[in-house]
C-alpha positions in Angstrom: 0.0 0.0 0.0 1.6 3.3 -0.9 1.7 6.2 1.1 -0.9 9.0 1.7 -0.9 11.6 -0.9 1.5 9.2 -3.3 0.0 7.0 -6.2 0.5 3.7 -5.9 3.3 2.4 -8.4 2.6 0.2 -11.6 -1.1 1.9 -11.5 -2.4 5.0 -13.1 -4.4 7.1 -11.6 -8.1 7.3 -12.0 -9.4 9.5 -14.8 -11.4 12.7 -13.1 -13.4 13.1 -16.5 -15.8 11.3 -18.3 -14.9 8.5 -20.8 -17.5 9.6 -23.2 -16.1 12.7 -23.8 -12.7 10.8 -25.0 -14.8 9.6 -27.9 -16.6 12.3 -29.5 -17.0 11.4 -33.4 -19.1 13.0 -36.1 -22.5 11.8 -36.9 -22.2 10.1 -40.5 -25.5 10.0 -42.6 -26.4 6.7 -44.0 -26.9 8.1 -47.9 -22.9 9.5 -47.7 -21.2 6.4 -46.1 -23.4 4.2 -48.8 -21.9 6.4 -51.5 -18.3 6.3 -50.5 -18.9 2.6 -50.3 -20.2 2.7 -53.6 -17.1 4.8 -55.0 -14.7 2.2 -53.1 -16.2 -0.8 -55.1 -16.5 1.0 -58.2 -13.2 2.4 -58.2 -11.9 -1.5 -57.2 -13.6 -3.3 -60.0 -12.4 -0.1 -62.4 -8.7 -0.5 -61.8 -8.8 -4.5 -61.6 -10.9 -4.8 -64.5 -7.7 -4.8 -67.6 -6.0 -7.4 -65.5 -9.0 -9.6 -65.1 -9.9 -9.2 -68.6 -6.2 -9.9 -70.1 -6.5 -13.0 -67.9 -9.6 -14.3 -68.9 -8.4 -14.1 -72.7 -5.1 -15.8 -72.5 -6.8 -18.4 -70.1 -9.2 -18.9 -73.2 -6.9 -19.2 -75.5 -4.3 -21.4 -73.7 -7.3 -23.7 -72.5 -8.1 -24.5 -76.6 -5.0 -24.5 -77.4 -4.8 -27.4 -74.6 -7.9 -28.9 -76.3 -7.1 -28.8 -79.8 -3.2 -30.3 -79.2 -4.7 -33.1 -76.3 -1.7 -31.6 -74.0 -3.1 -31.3 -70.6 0.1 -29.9 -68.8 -0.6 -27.2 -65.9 2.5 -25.2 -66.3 1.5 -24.6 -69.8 -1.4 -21.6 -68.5 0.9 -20.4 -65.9 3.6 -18.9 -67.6 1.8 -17.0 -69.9 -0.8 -15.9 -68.2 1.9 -14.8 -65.4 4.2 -13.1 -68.4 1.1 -10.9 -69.8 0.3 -9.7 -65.9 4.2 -9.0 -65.6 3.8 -7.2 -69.1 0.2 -5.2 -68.3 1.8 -4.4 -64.8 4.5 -2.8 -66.6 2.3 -0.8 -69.2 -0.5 0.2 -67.1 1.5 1.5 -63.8 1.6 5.0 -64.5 -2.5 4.9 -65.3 -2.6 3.0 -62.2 -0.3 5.3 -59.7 -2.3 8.1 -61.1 -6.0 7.1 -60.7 -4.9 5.5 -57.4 -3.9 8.2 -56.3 -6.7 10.8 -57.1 -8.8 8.4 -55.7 -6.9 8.6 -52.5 -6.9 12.3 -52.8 -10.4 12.5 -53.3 -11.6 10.1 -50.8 -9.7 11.5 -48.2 -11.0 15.6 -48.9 -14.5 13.5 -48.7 -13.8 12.1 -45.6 -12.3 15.2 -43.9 -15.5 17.2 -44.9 -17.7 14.2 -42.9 -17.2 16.1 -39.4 -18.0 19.7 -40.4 
């Protein structure tokens, strides 16, 4: 037990204000989180959507190639479909670090306007 007028040690003292008022956030409408939810998805399925689509091709035409020459090896859709996403990676970054980060730019202005 420590001393009068000394706090113990290993303990904090206790708090002479109210918790709530630790936590004071801004009240968020339904409609504006809903649309920035809907901007995050769109903006997701916008900036995968050349990758997913350069995939699905090659994956096409690698699978009928399969078909048509009876070889059924695995590797054989690996590779190329990993050399176009190395080669699309290359050609669309600077589209991609741009709208990324307009986005980001954009979304956080949005958010920083929530509390006022």
């Amino acid at each position: 037990m420590a001393p009068r007028g000394e706090e113990p040690r290993g303990q904090l003292p206790y708090l002479t204000f109210p918790i709530s008022k630790l936590f004071i956030l801004p009240i968020v409408n339904p409609e504006l989180a809903i649309d920035i939810f809907k901007n995050v998805i769109t903006f997701a399925i916008y900036t995968v959507a050349p990758f997913l689509g350069v995939m699905l091709i090659i994956g096409f035409a690698m699978s009928l190639f399969q078909s048509v020459t009876s070889i059924q090896e695995q590797t054989l859709t690996f590779a190329p479909k990993l050399l176009a996403l190395a080669g699309l990676l290359i050609l669309l970054a600077p589209w991609l670090l741009r709208s990324v980060s307009e986005f980001a730019t954009t979304m956080i202005t949005r958010i920083a306007t929530l509390g006022s």
